[in-house]
Biotite code that builds the C-alpha atoms (Angstrom):
import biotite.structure as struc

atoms = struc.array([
    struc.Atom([0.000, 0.000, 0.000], chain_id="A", res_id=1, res_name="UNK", atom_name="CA", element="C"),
    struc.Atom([0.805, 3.360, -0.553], chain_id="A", res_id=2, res_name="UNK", atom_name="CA", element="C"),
    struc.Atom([1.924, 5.496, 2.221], chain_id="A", res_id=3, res_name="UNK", atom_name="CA", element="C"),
    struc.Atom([1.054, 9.361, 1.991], chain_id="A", res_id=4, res_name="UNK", atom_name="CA", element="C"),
    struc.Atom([2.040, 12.008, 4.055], chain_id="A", res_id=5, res_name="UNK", atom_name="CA", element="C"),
    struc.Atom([-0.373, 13.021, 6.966], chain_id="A", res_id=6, res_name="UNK", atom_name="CA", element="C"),
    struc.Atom([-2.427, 16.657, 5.553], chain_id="A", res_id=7, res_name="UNK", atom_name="CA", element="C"),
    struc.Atom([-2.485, 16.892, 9.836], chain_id="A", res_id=8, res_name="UNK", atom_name="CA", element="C"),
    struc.Atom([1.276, 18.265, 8.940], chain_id="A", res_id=9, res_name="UNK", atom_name="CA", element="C"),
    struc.Atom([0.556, 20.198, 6.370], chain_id="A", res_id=10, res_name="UNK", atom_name="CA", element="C"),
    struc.Atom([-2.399, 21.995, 8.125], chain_id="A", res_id=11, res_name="UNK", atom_name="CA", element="C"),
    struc.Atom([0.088, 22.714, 10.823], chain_id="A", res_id=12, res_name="UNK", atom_name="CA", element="C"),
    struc.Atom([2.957, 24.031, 8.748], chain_id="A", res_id=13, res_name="UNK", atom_name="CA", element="C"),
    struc.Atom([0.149, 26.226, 6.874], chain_id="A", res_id=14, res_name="UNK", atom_name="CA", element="C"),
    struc.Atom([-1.264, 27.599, 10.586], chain_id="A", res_id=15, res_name="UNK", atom_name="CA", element="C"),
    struc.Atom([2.213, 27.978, 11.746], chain_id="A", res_id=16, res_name="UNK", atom_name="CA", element="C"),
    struc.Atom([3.473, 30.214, 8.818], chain_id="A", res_id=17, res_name="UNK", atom_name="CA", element="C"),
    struc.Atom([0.660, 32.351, 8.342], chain_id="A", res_id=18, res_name="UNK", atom_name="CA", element="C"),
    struc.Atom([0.791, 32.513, 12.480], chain_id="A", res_id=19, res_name="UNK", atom_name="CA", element="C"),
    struc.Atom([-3.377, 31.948, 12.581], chain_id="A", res_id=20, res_name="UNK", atom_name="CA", element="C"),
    struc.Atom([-4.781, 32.418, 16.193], chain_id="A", res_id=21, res_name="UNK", atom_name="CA", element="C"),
    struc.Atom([-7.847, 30.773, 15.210], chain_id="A", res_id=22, res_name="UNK", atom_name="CA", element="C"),
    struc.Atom([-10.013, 28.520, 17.940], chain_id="A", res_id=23, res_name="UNK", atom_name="CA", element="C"),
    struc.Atom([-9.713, 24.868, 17.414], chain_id="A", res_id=24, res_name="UNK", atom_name="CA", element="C"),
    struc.Atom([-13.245, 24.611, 16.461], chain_id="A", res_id=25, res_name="UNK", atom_name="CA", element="C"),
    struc.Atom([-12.981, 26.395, 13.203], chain_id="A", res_id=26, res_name="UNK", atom_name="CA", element="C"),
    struc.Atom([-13.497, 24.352, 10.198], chain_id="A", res_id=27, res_name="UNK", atom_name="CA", element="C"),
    struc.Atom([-11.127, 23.041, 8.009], chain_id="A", res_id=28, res_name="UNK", atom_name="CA", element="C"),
    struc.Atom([-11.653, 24.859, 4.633], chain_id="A", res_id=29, res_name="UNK", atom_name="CA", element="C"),
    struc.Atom([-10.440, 23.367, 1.169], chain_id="A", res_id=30, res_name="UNK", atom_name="CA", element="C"),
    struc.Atom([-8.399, 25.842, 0.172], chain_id="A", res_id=31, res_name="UNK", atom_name="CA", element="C"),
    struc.Atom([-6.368, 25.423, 3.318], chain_id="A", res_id=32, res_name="UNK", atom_name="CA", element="C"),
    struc.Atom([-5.333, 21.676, 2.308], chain_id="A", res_id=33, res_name="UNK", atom_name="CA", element="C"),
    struc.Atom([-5.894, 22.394, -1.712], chain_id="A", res_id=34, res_name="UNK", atom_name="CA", element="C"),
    struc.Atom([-2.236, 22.726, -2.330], chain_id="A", res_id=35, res_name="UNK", atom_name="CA", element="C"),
    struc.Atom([-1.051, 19.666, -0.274], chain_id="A", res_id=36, res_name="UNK", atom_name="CA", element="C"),
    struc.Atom([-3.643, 17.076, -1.605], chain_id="A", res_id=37, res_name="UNK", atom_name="CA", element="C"),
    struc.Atom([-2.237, 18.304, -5.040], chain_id="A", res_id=38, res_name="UNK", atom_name="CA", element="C"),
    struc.Atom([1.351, 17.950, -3.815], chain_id="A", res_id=39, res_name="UNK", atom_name="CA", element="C"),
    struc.Atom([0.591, 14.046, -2.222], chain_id="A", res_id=40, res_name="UNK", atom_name="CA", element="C"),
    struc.Atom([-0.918, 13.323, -5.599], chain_id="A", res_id=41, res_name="UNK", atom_name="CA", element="C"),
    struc.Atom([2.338, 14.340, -7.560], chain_id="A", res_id=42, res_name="UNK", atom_name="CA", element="C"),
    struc.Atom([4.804, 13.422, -5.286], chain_id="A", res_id=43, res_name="UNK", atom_name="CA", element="C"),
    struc.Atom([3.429, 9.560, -5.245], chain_id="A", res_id=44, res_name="UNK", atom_name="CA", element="C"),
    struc.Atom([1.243, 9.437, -8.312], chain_id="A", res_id=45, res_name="UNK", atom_name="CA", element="C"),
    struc.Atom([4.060, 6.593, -9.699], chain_id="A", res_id=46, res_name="UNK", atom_name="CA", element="C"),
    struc.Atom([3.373, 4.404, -6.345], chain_id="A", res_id=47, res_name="UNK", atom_name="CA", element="C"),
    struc.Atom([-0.481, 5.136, -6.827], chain_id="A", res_id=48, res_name="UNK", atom_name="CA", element="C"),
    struc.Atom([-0.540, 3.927, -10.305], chain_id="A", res_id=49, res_name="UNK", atom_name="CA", element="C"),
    struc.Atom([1.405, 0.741, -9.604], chain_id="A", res_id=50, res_name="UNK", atom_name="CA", element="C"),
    struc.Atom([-0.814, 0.186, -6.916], chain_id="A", res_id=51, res_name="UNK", atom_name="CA", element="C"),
    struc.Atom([-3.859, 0.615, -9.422], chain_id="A", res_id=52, res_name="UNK", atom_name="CA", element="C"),
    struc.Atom([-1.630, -1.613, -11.703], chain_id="A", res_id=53, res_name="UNK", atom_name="CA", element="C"),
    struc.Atom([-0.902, -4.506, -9.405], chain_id="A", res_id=54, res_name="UNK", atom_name="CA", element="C"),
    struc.Atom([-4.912, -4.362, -8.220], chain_id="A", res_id=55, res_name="UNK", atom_name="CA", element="C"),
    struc.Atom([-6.387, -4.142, -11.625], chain_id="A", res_id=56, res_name="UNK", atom_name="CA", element="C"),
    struc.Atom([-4.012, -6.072, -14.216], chain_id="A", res_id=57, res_name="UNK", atom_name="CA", element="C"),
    struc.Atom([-5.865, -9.048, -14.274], chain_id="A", res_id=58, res_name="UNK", atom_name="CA", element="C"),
    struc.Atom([-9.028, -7.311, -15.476], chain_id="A", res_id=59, res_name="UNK", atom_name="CA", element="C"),
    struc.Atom([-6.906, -5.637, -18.058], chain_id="A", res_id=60, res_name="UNK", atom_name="CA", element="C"),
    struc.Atom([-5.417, -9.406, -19.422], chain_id="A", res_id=61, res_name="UNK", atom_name="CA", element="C"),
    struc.Atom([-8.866, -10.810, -18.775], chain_id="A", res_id=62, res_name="UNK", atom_name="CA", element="C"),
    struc.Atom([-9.998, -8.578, -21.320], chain_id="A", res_id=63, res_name="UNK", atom_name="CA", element="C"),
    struc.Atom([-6.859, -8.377, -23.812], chain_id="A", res_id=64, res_name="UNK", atom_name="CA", element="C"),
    struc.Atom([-7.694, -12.359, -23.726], chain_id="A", res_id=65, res_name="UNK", atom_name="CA", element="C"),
    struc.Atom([-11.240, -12.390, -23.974], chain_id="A", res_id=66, res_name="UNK", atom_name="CA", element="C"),
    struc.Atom([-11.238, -9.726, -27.326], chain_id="A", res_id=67, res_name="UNK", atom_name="CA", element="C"),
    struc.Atom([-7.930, -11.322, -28.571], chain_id="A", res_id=68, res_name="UNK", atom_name="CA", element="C"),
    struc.Atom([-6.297, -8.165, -28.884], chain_id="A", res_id=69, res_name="UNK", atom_name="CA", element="C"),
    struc.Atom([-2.514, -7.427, -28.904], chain_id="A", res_id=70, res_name="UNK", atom_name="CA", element="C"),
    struc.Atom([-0.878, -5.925, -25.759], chain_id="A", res_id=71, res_name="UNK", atom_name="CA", element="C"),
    struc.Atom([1.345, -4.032, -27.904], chain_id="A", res_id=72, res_name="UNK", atom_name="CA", element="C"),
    struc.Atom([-1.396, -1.988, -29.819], chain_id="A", res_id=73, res_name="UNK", atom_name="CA", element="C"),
    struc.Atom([-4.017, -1.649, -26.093], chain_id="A", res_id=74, res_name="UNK", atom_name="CA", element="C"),
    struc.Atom([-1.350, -1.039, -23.477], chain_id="A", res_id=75, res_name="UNK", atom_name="CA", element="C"),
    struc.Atom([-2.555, -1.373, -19.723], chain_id="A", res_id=76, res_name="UNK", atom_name="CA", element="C"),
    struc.Atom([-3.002, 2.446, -19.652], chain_id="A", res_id=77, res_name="UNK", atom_name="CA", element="C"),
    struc.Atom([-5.318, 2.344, -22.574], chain_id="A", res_id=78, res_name="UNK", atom_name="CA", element="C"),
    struc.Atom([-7.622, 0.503, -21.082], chain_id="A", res_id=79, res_name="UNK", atom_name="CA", element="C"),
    struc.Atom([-7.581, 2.893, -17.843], chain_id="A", res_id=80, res_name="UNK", atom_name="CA", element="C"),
    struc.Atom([-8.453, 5.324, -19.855], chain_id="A", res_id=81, res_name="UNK", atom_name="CA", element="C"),
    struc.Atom([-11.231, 3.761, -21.946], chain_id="A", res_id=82, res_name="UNK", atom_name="CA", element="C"),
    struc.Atom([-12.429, 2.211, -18.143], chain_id="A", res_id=83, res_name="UNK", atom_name="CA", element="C"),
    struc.Atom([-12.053, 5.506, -15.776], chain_id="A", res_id=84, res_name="UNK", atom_name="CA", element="C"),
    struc.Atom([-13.543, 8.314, -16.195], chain_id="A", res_id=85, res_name="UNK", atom_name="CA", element="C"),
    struc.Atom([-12.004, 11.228, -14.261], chain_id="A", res_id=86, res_name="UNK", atom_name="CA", element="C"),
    struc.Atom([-13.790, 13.963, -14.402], chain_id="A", res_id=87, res_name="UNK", atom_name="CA", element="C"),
    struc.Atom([-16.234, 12.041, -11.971], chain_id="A", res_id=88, res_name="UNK", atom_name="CA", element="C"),
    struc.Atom([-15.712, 10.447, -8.291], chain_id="A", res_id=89, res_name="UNK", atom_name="CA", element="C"),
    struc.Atom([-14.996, 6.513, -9.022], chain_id="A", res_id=90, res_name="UNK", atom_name="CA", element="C"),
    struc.Atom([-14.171, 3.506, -7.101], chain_id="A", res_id=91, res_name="UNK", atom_name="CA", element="C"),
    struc.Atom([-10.785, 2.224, -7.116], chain_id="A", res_id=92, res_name="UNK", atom_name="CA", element="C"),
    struc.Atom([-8.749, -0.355, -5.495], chain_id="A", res_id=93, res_name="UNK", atom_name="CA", element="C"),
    struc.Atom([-5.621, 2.366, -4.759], chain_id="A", res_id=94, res_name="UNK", atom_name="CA", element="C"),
    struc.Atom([-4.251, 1.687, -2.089], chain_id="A", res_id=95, res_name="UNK", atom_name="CA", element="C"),
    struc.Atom([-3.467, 4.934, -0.440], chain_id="A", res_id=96, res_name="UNK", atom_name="CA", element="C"),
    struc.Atom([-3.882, 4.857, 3.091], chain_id="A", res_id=97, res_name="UNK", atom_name="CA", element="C"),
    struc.Atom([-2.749, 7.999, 5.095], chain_id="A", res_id=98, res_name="UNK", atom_name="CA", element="C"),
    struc.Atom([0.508, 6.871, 7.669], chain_id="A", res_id=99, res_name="UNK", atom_name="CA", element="C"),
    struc.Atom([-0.530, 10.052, 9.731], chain_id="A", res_id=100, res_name="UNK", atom_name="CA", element="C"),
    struc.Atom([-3.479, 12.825, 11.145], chain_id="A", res_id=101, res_name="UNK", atom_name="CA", element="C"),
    struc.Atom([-6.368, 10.228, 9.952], chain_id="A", res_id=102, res_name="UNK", atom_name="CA", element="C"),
    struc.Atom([-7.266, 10.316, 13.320], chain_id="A", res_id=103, res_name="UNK", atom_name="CA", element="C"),
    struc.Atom([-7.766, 13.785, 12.886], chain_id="A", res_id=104, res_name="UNK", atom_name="CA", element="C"),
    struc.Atom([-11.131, 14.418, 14.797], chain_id="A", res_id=105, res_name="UNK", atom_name="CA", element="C"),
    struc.Atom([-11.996, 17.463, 12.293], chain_id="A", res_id=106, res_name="UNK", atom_name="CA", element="C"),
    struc.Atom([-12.358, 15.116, 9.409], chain_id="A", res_id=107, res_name="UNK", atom_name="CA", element="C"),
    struc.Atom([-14.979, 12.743, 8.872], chain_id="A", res_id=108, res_name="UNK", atom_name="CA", element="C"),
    struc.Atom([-14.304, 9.021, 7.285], chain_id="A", res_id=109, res_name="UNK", atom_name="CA", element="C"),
    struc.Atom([-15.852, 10.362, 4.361], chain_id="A", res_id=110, res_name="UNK", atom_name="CA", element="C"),
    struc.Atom([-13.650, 13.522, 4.172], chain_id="A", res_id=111, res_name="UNK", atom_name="CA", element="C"),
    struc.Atom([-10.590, 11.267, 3.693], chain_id="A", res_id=112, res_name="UNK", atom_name="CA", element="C"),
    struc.Atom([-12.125, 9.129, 1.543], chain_id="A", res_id=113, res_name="UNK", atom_name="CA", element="C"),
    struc.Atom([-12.875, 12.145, -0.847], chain_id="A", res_id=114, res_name="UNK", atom_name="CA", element="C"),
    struc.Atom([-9.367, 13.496, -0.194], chain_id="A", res_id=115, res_name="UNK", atom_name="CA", element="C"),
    struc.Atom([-8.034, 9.745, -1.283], chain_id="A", res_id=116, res_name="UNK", atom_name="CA", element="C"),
    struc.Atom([-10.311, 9.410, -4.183], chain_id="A", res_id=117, res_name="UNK", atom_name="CA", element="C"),
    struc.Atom([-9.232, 13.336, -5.544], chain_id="A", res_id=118, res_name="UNK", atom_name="CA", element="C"),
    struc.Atom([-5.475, 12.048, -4.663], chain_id="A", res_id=119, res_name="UNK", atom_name="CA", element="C"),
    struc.Atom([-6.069, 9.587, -7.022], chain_id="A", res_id=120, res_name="UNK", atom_name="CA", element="C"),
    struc.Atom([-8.029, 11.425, -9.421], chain_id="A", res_id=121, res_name="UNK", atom_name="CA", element="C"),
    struc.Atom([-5.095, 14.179, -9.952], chain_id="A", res_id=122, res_name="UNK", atom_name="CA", element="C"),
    struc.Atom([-2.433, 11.643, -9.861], chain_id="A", res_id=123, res_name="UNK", atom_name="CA", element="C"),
    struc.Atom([-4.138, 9.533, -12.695], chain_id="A", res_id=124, res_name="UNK", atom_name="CA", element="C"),
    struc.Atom([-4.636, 12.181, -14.837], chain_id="A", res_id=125, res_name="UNK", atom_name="CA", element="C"),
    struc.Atom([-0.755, 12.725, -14.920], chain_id="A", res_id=126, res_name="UNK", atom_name="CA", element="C"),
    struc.Atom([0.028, 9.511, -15.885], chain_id="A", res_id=127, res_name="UNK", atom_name="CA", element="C"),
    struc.Atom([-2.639, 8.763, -18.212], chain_id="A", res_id=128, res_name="UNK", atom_name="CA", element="C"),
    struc.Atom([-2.763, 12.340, -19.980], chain_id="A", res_id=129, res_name="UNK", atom_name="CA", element="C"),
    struc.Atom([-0.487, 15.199, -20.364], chain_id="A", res_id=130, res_name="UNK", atom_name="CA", element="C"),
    struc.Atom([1.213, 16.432, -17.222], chain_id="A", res_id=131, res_name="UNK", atom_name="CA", element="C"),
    struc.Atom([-0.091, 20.112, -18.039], chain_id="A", res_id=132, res_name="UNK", atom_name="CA", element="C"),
    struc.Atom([-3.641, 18.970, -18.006], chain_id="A", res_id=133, res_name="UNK", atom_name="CA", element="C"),
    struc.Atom([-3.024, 18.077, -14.220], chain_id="A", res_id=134, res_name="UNK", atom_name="CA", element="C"),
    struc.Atom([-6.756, 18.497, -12.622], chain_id="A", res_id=135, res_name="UNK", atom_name="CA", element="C"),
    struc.Atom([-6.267, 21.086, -9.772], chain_id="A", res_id=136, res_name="UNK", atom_name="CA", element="C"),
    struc.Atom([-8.089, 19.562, -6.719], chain_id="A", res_id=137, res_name="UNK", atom_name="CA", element="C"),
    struc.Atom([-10.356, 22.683, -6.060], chain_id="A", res_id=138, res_name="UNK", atom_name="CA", element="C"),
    struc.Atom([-12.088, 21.711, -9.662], chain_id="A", res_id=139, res_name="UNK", atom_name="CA", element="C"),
    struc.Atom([-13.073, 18.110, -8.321], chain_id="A", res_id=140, res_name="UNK", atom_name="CA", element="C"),
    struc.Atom([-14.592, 19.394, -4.699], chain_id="A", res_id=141, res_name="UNK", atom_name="CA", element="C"),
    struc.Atom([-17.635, 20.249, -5.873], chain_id="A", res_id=142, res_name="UNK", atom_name="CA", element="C"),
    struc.Atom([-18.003, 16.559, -6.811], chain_id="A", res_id=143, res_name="UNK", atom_name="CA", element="C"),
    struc.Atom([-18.396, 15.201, -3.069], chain_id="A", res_id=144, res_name="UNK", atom_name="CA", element="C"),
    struc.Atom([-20.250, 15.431, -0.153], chain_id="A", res_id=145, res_name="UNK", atom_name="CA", element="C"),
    struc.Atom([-18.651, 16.979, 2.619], chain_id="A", res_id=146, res_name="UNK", atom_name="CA", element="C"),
    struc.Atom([-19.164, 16.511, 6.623], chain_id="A", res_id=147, res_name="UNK", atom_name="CA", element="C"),
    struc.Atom([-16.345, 19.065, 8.008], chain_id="A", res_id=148, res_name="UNK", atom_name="CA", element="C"),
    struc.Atom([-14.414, 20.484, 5.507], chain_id="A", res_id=149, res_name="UNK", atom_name="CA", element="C"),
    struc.Atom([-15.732, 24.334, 4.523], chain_id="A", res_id=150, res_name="UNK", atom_name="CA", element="C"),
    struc.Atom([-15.098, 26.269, 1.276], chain_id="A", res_id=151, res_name="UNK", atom_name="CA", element="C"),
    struc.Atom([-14.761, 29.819, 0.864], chain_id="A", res_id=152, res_name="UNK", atom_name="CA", element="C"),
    struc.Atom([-15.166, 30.391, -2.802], chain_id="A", res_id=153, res_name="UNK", atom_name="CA", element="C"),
    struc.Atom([-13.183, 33.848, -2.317], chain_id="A", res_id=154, res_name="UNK", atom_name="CA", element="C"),
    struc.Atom([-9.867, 32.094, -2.081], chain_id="A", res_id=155, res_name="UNK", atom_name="CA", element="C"),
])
């Protein structure tokens, strides 16, 4: 599995530099952990997409096999592309699991989950496509249902 860096650090670097007094209860707003989502997705998108690889290759021989087509012409990343679409939220075997601040009691199961599926999202789409067509994570928010995680739209 893949390991990704705890956002819990990132939110505190981010506090810490801009020297925020705010209360403890304040909400966690996207644009505060915008830039590090994007950053976990390009830092590990290689060890995300061999995870996707090693969880999903037998699908993709199943079906090389099954339409007798040759690997050479439909590579493994052709069929992720003609099998994901990424402009929506998916399910994927991916393998990211956060080593650190999951336990953060700000953000809901679901909150990571939509943080892990955007991960993925952003790092797929800079494998499979151009790497200046990277999806910036503030485009793919709108595409989940928060619990705790406020957006300020003026940001």
């Amino acid at each position: 599995m893949a390991k990704v860096i705890s956002l819990n650090e990132y939110i505190t670097h981010k506090k810490k530099k801009q020297n925020s007094k705010k209360s403890l209860t304040h909400p966690i707003w996207f644009h505060e952990i915008s830039s590090g989502i994007k950053s976990l997705a390009l830092r590990d998108k290689d060890l995300i997409f061999d995870n996707i690889k090693y969880n999903y290759y037998d699908e993709y021989l199943y079906y090389i096999n099954i339409n007798h087509v040759d690997m050479d012409k439909y590579t493994f990343e052709d069929y992720l592309k003609d099998n994901i679409d990424l402009d929506e939220p998916f399910e994927i075997v991916h393998g990211i699991e956060f080593s650190k601040g999951y336990d953060l009691n700000k953000l809901s199961e679901n909150d990571w989950q939509n943080i892990a599926d955007i991960i993925v999202r952003i790092s797929m789409s800079t494998i499979l496509f151009e790497e200046d067509c990277i999806i910036q994570p503030d485009e793919l928010a709108d595409d989940y249902d928060w619990d705790s995680i406020g957006f300020d739209y003026n940001f």
